[in-house]
Every structure is written in structure tokens, then in C-alpha cells.
C-alpha positions in Angstrom: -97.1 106.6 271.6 -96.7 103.5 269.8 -98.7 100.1 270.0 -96.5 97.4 270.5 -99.5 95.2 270.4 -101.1 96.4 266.9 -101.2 94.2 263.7 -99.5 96.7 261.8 -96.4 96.7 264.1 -96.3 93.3 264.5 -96.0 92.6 260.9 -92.9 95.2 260.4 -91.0 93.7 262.8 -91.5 90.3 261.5 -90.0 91.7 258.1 -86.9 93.3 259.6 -86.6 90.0 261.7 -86.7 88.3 258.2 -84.4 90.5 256.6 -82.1 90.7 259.4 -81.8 87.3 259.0 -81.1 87.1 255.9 -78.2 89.4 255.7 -76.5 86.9 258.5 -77.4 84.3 256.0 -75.7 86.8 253.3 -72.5 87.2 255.6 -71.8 83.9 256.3 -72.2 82.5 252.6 -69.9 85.3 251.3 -66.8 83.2 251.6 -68.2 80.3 250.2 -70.2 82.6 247.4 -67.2 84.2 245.6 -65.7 80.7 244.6 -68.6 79.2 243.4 -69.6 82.5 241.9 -65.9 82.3 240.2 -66.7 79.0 238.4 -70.1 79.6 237.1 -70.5 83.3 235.9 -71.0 84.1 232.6 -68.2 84.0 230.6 -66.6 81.0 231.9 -65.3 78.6 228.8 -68.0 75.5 230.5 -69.8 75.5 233.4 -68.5 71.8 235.1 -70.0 70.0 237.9 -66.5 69.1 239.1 -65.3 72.8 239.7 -68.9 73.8 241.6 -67.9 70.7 243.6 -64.4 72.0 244.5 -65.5 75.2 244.8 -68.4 74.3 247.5 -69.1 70.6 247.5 -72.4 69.6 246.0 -73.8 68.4 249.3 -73.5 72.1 250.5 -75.1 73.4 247.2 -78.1 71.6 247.9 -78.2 72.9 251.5 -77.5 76.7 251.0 -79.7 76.6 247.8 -83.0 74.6 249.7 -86.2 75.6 248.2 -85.0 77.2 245.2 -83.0 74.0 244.1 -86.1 73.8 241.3 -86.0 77.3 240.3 -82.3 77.2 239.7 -82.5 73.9 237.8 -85.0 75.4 235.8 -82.8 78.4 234.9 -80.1 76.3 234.0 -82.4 74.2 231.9 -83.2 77.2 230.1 -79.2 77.8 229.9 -79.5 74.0 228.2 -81.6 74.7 225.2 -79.5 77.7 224.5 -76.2 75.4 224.9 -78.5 72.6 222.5 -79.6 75.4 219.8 -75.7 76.1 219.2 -74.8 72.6 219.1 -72.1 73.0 221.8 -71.8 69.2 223.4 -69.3 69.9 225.2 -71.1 72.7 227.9 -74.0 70.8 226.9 -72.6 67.8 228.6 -71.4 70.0 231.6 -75.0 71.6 232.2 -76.4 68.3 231.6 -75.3 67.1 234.9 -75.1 70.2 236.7 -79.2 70.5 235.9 -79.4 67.0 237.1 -77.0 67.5 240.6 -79.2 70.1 241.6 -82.7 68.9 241.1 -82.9 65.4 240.3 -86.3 64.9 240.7 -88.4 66.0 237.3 -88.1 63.0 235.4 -88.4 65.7 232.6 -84.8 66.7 232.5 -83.3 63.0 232.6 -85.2 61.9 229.8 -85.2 65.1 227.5 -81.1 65.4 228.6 -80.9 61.3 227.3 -82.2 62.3 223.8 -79.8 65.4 223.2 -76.8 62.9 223.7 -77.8 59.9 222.5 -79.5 61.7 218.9 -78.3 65.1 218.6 -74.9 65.2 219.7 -73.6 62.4 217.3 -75.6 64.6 214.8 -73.3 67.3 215.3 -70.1 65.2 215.9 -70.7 63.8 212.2 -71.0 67.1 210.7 -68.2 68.9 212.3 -66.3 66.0 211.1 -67.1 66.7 207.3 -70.7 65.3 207.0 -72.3 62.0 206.2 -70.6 61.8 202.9 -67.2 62.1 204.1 -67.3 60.3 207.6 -67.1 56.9 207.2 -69.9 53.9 208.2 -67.2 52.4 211.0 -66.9 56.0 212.5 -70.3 56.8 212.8 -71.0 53.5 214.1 -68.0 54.7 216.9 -69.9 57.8 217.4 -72.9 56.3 218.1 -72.2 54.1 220.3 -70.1 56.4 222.4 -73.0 59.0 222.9 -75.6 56.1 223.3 -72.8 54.5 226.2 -72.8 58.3 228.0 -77.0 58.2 227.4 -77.4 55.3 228.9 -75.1 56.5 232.1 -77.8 59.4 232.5 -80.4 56.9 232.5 -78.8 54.5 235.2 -78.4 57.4 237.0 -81.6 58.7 236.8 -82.9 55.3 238.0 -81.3 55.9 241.0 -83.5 58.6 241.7 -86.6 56.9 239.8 -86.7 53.7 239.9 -88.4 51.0 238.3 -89.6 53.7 236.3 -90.7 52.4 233.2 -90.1 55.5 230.6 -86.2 55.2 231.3 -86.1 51.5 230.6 -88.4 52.8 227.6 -85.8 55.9 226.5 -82.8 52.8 226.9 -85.1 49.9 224.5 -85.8 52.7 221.9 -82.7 54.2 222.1 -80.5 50.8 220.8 -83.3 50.3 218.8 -83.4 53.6 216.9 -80.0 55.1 216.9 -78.0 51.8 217.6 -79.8 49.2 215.2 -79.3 46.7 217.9 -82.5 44.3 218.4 -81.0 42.3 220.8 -80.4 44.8 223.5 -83.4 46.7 222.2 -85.8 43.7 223.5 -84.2 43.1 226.7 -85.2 46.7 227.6 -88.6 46.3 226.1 -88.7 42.9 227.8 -87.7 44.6 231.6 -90.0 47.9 230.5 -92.9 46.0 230.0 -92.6 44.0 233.4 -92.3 47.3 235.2 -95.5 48.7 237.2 -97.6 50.7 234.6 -96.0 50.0 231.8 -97.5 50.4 228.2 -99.2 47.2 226.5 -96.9 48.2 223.5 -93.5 47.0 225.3 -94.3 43.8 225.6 -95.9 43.5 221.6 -92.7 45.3 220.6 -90.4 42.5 222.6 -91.9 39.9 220.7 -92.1 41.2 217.0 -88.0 41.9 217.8 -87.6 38.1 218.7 -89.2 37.4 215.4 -86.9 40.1 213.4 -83.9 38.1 214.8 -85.7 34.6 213.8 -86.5 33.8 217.1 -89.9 32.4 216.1 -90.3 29.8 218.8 -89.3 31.9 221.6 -92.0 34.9 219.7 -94.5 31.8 219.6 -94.6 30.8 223.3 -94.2 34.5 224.7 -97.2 35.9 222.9 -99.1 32.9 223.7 -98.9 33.3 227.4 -99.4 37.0 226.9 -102.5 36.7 225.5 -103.6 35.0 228.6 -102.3 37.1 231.1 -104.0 40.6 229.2 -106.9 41.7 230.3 -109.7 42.4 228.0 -108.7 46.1 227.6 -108.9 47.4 223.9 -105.3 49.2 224.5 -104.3 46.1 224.9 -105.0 44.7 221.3 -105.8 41.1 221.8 -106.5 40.6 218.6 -103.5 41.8 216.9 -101.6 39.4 219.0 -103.6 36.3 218.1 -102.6 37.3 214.7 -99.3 37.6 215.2 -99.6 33.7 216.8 -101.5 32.4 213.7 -99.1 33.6 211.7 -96.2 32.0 213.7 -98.1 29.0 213.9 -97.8 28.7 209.7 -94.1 29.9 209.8 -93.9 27.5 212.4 -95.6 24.8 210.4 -97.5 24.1 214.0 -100.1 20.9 213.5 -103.5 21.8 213.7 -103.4 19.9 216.8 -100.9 21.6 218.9 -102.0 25.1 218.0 -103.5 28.1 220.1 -106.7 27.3 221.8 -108.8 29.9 222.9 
């Protein structure tokens, strides 16, 4: 005769409780699994975050999927590299925001994601066009721009989720610095990156030397000035390189003697 009572029993019927419910589970997500299904199996032309949403609604995604939300992003991520390695921007794109609809959270996809657009893809846009050589300076500008635009969309959006996070205002500065060539916007990014909480002592050194690459020398002279004040005496914080930096303003400045720097 059995023993309701033992360990032993008590455990199996907590598994075929568990599996029981799951197959309800299983039952009642079978109308709404064949549609999503439909959209993202393998062999669809591009997996788009617009047809998941018709199919299911994103909101629901998140609820049926709960705890494995990371493990699926993760998969997908995985799905991204492979999409990256055969230059395909347009499902890259597609799984791009997919990855980031379903788990938003690991700052590693928004900032790995902003990089594939705003460097690789105009990469590739420039050689299926016939190259370098071929392509000329106005169009690649064009190209740049409108892969550092849909970047910088990522990032915003990823600030929704992060924010005041100083690596995205970071990934923004470096990305008009590097890709974009534009100084101006580049050191109002470095400007805001350096003001956030736990930012780098490089954001604000890199602000100023980009007023002085645009001639800005006065407004250079008076920023680094009260920097050096405010920095503690930290050795990442290079004290020293910026009161060279303000001595040598102070000659292109032609500053008197008497109204320079005082330590």
C-alpha cells in the first residue's frame, strides 16, 4: 500500500503537477504560437519586429516568454553575429531591434548593436556600391550620416532603458568624432558624458582639446582652468597634462604674466 505521506511520492506528484501545467500553458499558447511561429522560423526573407508585433503584440511576448526573455535574446544575438559575418544590414537591422525588444536590459547589446550600424554597415553599403574608388566623397558622406542618424536612434533608445549612462553618451561623442569628422557635436557629447555620474576623467580632457581643434582657445582656456580645480588629486586624472595644456594656451593666448594660472 502506498505512502501518500513519503518524500518520494511527494516529489512525483509535484512533477506531474508541473507538467500538467505546463501542457495547459502549451494549449492555450497554441493559437497565439502558430503566428508568431509563422514570422520567425527559419527561412523567412527577415525576421521584423513589426510582424512579431502583429502576430502577438510585443507586450505579450514579453509575458508568455518571462524568465527566458534573456536566454532568447541571447540566442538571437547569436543569430546577429551570423547576420554581421555575411554583411546582411538589412536582417541585421531587423534582429537588431528584435534582440533589443525582448531583453533591453544588457547594455552589451545596445552598444555592440550601435557600432555594427554606425561603422560596419556603411562599410558594406560602400562596397556593394563599387568600392571607395568608385563611390564618390558626397555619397559616402550620405552614407554616413544616415547609418550614424539610425545609431544614434539605438542609443536614445537605449537611454530610455539606461539612463544617464555615461558609455552611450560616450558610443554618441566618439561616434561623430570617428566616423562623422564632426568636432562640434563630438564635444557636446563628451561635454554631457563627462558630467554624467562615473564618468571617465578622459571626457572632459577630450571636450577641451576639441574646442581648441575648432580654435576655441578661450573657451579651452577657462574650461580647463576650472577643471583643474574641481579634480581631485587622482593620477587617472592627469593633473598635470592639463596644466600643460593651460600653459600652452596661455602663450597662444599671449595671456600677461599677470593674469595667468595660479596654483
Amino acid at each position: 500500500m502506498f505512502n501518500f505521506q513519503s518524500p518520494l511520492i511527494q516529489r512525483i506528484g509535484r512533477i506531474f503537477n508541473a507538467l500538467a501545467i505546463l501542457v495547459i500553458i502549451g494549449l492555450l499558447a497554441r493559437p497565439l504560437e502558430v503566428p508568431a511561429w509563422s514570422v520567425i522560423r527559419v527561412g523567412k526573407t527577415e525576421i521584423n519586429l513589426e510582424d512579431i508585433e502583429s502576430a502577438m503584440g510585443q507586450g505579450l511576448i514579453i509575458g508568455v516568454l518571462g524568465g527566458f526573455r534573456a536566454i532568447l535574446a541571447d540566442f538571437l544575438w547569436i543569430r546577429c553575429n551570423i547576420i554581421w559575418e555575411r554583411r546582411d544590414h538589412v536582417k541585421l537591422d531587423s534582429i537588431i531591434h528584435l534582440v533589443t525588444a525582448i531583453d533591453p536590459r544588457p547594455e552589451y547589446f545596445w552598444t555592440n548593436a550601435s557600432r555594427m550600424i554606425a561603422y560596419d554597415v556603411p562599410n558594406w553599403r560602400i562596397l556593394e556600391e563599387g568600392g571607395y574608388d568608385k563611390v564618390s566623397e558626397i555619397r559616402q558622406q550620405a552614407i554616413n550620416l544616415e547609418q550614424a542618424e539610425q545609431a544614434f536612434e539605438l542609443i536614445e533608445k537605449a537611454l530610455i532603458f539606461h539612463p544617464n549612462k555615461v558609455n552611450f553618451y560616450l558610443e554618441k561623442a566618439q561616434i561623430y568624432l570617428n566616423r562623422l569628422k564632426d568636432d562640434a557635436n563630438s564635444a557636446k557629447c563628451f561635454l554631457l558624458a563627462s558630467q554624467q555620474e562615473g564618468a571617465p576623467f578622459y571626457a572632459a580632457r577630450i571636450y577641451a582639446e576639441l574646442l581648441r581643434k575648432q580654435g576655441l582657445n578661450a573657451e579651452a582656456y577657462e574650461y580647463l582652468k576650472s577643471l583643474y580645480i574641481d579634480l581631485p588629486d587622482d593620477p587617472y586624472a592627469q593633473k598635470g597634462v592639463i596644466l600643460q595644456r593651460i600653459r600652452e594656451l596661455e602663450t597662444t593666448l599671449e595671456t600677461p604674466i599677470t593674469d595667468r594660472f595660479r596654483l
